[in-house]
LUMLUMDREN-2810 file (N, C-alpha, C; in Angstrom, 1 decimal):
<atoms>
<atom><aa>X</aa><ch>A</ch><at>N</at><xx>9.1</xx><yy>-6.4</yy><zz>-11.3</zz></atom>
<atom><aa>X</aa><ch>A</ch><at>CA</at><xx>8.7</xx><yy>-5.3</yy><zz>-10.4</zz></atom>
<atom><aa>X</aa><ch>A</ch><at>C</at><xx>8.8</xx><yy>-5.8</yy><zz>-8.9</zz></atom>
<atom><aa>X</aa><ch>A</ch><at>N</at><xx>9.3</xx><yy>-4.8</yy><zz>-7.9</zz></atom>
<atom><aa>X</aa><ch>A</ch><at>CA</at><xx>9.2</xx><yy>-5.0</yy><zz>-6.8</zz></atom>
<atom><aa>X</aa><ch>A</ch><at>C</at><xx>8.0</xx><yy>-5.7</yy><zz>-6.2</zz></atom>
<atom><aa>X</aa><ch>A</ch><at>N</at><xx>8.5</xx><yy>-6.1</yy><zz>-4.9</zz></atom>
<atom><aa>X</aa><ch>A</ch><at>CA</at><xx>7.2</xx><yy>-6.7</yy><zz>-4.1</zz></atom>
<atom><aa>X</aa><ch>A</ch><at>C</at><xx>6.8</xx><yy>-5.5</yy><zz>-3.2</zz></atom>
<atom><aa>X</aa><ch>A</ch><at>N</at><xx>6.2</xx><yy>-4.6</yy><zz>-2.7</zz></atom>
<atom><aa>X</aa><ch>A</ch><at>CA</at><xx>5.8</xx><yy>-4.1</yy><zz>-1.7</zz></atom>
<atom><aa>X</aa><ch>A</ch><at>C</at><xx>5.0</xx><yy>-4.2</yy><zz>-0.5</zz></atom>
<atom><aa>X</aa><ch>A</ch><at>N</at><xx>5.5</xx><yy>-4.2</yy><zz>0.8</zz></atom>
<atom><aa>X</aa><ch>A</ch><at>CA</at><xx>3.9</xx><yy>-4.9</yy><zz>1.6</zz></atom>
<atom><aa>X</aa><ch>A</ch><at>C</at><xx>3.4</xx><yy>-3.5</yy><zz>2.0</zz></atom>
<atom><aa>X</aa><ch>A</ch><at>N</at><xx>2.2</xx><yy>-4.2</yy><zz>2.0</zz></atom>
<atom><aa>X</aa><ch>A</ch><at>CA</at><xx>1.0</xx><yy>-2.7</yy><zz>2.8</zz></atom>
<atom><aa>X</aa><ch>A</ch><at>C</at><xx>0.2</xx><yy>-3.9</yy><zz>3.3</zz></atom>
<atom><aa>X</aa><ch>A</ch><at>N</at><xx>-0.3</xx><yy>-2.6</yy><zz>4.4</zz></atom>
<atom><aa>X</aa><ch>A</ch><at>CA</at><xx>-1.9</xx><yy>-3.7</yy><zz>5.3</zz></atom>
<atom><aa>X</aa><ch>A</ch><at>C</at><xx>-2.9</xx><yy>-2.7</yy><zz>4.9</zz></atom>
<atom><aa>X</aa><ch>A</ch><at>N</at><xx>-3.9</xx><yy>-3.7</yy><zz>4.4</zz></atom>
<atom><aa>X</aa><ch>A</ch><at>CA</at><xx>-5.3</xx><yy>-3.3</yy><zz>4.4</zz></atom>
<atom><aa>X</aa><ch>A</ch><at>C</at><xx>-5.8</xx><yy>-3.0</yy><zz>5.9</zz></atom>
<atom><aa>X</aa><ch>A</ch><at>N</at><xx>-6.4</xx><yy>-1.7</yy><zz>6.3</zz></atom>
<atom><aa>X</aa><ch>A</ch><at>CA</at><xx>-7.2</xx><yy>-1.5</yy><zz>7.2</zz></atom>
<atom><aa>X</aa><ch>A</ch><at>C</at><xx>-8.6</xx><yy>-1.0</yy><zz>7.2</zz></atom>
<atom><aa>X</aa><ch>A</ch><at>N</at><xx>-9.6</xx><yy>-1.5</yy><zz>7.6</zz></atom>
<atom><aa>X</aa><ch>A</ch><at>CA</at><xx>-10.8</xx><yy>-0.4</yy><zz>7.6</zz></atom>
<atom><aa>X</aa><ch>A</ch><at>C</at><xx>-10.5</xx><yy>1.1</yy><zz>8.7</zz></atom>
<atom><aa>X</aa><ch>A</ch><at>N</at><xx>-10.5</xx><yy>2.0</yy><zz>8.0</zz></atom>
<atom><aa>X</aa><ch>A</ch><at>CA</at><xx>-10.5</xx><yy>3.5</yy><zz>8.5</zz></atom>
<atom><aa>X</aa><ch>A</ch><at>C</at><xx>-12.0</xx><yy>3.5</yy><zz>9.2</zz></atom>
<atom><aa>X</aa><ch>A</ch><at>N</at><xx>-12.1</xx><yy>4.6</yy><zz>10.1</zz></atom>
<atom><aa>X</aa><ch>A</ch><at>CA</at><xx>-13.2</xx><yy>4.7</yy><zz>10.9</zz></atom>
<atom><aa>X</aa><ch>A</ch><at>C</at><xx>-14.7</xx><yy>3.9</yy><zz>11.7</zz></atom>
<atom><aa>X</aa><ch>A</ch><at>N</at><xx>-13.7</xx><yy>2.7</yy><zz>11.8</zz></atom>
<atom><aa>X</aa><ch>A</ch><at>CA</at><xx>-14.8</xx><yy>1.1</yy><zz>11.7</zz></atom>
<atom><aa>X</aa><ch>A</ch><at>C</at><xx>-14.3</xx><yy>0.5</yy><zz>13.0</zz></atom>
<atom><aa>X</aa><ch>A</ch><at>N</at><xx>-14.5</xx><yy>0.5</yy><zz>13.8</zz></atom>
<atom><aa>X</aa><ch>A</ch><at>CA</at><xx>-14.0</xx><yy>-0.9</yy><zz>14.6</zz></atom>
<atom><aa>X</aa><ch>A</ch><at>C</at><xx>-13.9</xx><yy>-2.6</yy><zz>14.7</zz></atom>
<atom><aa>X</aa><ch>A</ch><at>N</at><xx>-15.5</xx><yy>-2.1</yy><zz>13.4</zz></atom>
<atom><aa>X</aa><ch>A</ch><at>CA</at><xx>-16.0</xx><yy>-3.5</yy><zz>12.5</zz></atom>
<atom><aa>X</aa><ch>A</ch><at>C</at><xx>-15.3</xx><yy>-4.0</yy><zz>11.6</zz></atom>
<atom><aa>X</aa><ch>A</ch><at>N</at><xx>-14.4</xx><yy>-5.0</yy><zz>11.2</zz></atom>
<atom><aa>X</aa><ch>A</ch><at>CA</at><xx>-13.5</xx><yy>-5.7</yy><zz>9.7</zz></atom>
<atom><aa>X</aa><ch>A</ch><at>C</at><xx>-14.7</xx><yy>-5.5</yy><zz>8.9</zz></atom>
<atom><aa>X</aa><ch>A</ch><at>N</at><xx>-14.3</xx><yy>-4.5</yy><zz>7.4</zz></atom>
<atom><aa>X</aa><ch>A</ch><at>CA</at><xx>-14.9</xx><yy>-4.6</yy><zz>6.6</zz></atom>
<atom><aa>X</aa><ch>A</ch><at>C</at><xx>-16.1</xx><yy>-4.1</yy><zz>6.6</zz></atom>
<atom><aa>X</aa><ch>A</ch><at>N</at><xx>-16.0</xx><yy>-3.1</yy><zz>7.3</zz></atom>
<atom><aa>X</aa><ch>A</ch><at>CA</at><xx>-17.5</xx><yy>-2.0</yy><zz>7.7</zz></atom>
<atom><aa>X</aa><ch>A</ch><at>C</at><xx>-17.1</xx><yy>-0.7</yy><zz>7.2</zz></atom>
<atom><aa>X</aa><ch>A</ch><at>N</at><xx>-15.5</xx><yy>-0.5</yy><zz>7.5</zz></atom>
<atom><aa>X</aa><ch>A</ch><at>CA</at><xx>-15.0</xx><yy>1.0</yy><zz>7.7</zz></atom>
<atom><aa>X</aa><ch>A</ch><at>C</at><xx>-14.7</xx><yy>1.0</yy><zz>5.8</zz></atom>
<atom><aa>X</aa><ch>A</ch><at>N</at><xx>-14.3</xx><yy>2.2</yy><zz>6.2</zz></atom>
<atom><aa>X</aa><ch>A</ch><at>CA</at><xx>-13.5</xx><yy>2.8</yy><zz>4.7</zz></atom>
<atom><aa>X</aa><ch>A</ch><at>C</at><xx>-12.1</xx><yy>2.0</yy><zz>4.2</zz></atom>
<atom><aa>X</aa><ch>A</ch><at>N</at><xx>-12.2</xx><yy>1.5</yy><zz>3.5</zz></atom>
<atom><aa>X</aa><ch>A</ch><at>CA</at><xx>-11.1</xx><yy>0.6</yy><zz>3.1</zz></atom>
<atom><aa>X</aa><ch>A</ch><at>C</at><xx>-9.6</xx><yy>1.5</yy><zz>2.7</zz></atom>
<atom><aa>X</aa><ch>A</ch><at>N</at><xx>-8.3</xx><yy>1.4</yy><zz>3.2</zz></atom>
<atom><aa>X</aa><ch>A</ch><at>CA</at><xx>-7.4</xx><yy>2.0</yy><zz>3.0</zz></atom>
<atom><aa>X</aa><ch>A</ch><at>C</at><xx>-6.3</xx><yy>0.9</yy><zz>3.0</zz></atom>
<atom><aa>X</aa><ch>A</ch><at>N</at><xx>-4.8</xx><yy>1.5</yy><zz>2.6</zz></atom>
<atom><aa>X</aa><ch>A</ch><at>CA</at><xx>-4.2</xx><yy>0.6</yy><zz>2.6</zz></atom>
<atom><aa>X</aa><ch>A</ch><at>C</at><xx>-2.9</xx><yy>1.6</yy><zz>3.0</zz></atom>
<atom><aa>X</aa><ch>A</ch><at>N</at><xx>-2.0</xx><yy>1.2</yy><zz>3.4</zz></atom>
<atom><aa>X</aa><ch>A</ch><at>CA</at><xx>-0.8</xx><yy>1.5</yy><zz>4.9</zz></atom>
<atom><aa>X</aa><ch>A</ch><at>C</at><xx>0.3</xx><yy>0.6</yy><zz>3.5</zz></atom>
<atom><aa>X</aa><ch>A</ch><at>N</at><xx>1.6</xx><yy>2.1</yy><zz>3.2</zz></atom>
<atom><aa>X</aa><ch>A</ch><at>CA</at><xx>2.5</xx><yy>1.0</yy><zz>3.1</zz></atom>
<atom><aa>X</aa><ch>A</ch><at>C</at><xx>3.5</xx><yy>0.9</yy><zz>4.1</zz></atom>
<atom><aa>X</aa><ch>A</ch><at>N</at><xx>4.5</xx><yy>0.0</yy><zz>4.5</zz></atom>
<atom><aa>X</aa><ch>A</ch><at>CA</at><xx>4.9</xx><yy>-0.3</yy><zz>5.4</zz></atom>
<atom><aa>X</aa><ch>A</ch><at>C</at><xx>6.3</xx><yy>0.1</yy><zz>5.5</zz></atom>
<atom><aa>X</aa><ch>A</ch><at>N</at><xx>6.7</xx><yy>0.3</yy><zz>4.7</zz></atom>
<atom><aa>X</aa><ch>A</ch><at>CA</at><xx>8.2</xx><yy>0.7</yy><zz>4.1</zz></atom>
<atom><aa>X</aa><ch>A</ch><at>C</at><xx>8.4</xx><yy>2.3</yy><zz>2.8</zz></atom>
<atom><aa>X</aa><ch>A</ch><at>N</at><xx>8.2</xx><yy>3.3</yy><zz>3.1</zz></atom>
<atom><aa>X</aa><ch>A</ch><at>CA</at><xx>7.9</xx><yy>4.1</yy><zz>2.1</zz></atom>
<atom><aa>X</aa><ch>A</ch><at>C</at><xx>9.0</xx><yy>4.3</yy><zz>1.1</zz></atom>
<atom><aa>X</aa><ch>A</ch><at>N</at><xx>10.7</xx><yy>4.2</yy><zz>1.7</zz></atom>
<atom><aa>X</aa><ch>A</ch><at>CA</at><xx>11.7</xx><yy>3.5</yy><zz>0.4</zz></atom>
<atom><aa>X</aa><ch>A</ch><at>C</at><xx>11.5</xx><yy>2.6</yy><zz>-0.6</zz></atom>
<atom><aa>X</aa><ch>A</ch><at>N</at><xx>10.9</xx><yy>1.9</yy><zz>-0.1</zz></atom>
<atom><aa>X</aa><ch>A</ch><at>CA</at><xx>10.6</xx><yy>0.2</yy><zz>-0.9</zz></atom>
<atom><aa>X</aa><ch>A</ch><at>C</at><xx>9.6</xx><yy>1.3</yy><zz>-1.5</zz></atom>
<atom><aa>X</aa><ch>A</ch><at>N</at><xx>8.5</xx><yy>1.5</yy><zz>-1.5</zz></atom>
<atom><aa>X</aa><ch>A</ch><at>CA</at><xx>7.4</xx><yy>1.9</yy><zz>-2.1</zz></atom>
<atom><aa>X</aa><ch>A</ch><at>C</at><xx>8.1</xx><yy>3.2</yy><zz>-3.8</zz></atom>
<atom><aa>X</aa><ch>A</ch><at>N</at><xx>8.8</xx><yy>3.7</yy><zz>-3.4</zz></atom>
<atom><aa>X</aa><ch>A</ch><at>CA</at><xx>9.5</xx><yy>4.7</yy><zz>-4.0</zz></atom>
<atom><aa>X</aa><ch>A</ch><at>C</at><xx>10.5</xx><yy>3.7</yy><zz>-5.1</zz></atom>
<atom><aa>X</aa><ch>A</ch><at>N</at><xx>11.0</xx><yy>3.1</yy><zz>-4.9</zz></atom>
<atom><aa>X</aa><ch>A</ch><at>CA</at><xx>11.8</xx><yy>2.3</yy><zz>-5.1</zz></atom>
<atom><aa>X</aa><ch>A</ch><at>C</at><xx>11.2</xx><yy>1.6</yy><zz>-6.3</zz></atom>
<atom><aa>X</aa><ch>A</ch><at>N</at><xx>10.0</xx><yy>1.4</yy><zz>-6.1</zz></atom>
<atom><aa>X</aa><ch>A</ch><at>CA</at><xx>9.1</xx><yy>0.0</yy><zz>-6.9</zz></atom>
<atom><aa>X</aa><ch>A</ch><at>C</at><xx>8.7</xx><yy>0.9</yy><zz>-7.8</zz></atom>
<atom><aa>X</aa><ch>A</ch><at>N</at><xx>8.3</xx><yy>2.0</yy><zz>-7.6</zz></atom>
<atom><aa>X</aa><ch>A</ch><at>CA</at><xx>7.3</xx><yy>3.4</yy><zz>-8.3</zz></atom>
<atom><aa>X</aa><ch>A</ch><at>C</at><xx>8.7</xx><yy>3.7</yy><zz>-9.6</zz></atom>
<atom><aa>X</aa><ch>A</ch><at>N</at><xx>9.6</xx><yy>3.6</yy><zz>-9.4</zz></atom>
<atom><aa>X</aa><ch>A</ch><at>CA</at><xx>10.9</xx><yy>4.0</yy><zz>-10.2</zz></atom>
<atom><aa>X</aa><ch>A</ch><at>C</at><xx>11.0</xx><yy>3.1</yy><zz>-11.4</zz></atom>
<atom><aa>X</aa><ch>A</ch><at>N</at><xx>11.2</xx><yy>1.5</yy><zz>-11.0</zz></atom>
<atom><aa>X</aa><ch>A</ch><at>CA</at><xx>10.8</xx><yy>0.7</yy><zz>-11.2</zz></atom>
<atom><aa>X</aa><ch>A</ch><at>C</at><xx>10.2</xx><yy>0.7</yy><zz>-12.4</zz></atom>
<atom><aa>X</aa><ch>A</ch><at>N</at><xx>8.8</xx><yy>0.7</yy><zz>-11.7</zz></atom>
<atom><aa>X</aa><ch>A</ch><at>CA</at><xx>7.4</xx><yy>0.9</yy><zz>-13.2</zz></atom>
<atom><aa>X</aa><ch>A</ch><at>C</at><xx>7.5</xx><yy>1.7</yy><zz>-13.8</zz></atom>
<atom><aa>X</aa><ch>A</ch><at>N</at><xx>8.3</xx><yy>2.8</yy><zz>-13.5</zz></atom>
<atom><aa>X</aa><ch>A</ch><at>CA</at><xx>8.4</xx><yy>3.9</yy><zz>-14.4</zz></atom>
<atom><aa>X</aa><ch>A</ch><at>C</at><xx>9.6</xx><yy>3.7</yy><zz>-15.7</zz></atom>
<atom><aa>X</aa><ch>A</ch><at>N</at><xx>10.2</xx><yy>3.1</yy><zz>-15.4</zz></atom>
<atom><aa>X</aa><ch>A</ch><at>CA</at><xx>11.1</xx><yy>3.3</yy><zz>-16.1</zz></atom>
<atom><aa>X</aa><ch>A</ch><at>C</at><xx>10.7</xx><yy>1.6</yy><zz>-17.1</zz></atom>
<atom><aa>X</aa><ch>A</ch><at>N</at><xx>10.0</xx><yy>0.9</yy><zz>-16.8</zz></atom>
<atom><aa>X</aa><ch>A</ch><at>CA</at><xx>9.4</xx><yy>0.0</yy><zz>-17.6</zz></atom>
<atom><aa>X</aa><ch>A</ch><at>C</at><xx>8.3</xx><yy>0.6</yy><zz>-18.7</zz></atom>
<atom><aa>X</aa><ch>A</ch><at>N</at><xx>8.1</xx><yy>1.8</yy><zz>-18.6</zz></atom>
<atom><aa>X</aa><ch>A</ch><at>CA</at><xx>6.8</xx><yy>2.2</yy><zz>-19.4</zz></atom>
<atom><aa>X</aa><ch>A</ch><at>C</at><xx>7.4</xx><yy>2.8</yy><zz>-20.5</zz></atom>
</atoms>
């Protein structure tokens, strides 16, 4: 399986690790790409 990068961010926090935890991917091809991937492994 693909590698994908994403950054963790806290959403509505200005505090690390206070806010709502989300995660940002950084490349949405790569992301699509990897999703195909697993799918076709199942």
């Amino acid at each position: 399986m693909a590698i994908v990068r994403v950054q963790h961010i806290d959403a509505f926090s200005k505090v690390p690790g206070k806010g709502n935890p989300a995660a940002v991917v950084l490349s949405g091809e790569q992301w699509l790409q990897s999703m195909r991937s697993f799918k076709q492994e199942c």
